[in-house]
C-alpha positions in Angstrom: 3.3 1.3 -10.5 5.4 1.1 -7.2 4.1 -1.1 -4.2 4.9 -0.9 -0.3 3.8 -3.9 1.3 3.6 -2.6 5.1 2.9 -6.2 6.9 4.9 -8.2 9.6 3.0 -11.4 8.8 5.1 -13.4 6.8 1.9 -15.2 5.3 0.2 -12.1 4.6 3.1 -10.5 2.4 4.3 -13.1 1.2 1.3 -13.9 -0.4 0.6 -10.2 -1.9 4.2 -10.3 -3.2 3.3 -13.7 -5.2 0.8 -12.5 -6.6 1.4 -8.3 -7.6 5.3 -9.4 -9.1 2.6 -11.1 -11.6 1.3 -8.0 -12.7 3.0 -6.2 -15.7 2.4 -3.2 -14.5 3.8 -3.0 -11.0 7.4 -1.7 -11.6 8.4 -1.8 -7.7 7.1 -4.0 -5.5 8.9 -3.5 -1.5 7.7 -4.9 1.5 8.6 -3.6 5.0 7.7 -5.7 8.5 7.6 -2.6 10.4 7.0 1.0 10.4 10.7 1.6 10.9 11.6 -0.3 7.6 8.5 1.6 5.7 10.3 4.9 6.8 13.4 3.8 5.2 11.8 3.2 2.7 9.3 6.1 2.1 13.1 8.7 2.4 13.8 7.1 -0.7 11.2 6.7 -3.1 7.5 7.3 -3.0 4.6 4.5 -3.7 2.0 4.4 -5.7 0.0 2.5 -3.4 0.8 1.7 0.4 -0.8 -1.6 1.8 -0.6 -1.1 5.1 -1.2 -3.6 8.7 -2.5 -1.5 11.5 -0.6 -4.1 14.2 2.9 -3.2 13.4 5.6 -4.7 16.4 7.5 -0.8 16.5 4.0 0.5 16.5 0.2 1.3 14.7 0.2 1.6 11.1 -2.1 4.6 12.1 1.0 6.7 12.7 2.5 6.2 8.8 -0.7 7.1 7.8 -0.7 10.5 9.2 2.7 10.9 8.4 2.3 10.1 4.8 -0.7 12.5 5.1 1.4 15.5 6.4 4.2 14.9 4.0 1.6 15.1 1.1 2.7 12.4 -0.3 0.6 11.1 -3.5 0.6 7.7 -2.5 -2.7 6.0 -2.5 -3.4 4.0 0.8 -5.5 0.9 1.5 -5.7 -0.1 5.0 -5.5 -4.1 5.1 -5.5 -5.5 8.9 -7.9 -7.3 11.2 -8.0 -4.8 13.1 -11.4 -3.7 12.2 -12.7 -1.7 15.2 -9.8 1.3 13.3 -11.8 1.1 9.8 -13.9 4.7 10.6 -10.6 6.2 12.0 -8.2 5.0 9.2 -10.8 6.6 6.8 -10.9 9.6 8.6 -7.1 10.0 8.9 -7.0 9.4 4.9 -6.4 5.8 3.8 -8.2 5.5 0.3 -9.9 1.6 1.3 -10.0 -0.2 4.1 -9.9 -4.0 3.8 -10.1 -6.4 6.5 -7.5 -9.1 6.2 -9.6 -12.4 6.9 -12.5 -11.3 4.5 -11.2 -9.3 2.2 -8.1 -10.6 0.0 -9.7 -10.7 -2.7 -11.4 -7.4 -2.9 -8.1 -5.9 -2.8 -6.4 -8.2 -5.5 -9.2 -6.6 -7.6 -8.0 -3.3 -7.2 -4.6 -4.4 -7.9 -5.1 -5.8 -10.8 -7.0 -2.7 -11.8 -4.7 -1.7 -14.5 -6.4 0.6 -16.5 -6.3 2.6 -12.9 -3.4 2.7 -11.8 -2.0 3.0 -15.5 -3.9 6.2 -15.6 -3.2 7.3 -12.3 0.1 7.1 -12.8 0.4 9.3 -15.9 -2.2 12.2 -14.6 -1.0 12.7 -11.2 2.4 11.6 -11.1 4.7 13.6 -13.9 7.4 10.8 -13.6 7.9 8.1 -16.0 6.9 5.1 -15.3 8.6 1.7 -16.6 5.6 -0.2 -17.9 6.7 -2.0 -21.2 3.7 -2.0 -23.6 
């Protein structure tokens, strides 16, 4: 699985990085501190899943969303911000999950560590290898 860690606090991704390299399954793990960086990024290879702040410095997360939306991109995308007055409009533009940043680490370390999801994800919807070693 291939991550994009879309977060200018240093704590915040810092943190996620520790703890998804851990994961056996997660074959790329990037993080970007702004929406610049996550466009680089994004020209060059697609994520899995896209953990994305909302409070970017160059901008609102908001707008990577749509644009990840009108590329049709199959990249799953899970809000994760404090900036929890957006949580109806992220949904609405298409993020997957919304989580808010001071409650909700550990819900989305759950889903990370999902593997049986993202395994399966990953070989129904992708059609490109993935470099999991069993």
């Amino acid at each position: 699985m291939r991550v994009l860690i879309v977060d200018n606090s240093p704590l915040v991704w810092r943190r996620l990085f520790d703890m998804l390299r851990e994961l056996s399954f997660v074959s790329l793990l990037v993080y970007a501190r702004t929406l610049a960086e996550a466009r680089h990024y994004l020209e060059g290879c697609v994520p899995d899943l896209l953990i994305l702040d909302l409070a970017l410095p160059d901008g609102n997360g908001l707008a990577l969303l749509q644009e990840v939306q009108q590329a049709g991109l199959e990249t799953r995308v899970a809000l994760f911000t404090n900036s929890t007055e957006l949580r109806a409009k992220g949904l609405a533009l298409g993020a997957d999950w919304f989580f808010d940043k001071s409650l909700d680490f550990s819900a989305l370390l759950a889903l990370m560590s999902d593997r049986a999801y993202w395994l399966g994800r990953s070989a129904d919807n992708r059609g490109h290898a993935d470099d999991e070693a069993e």
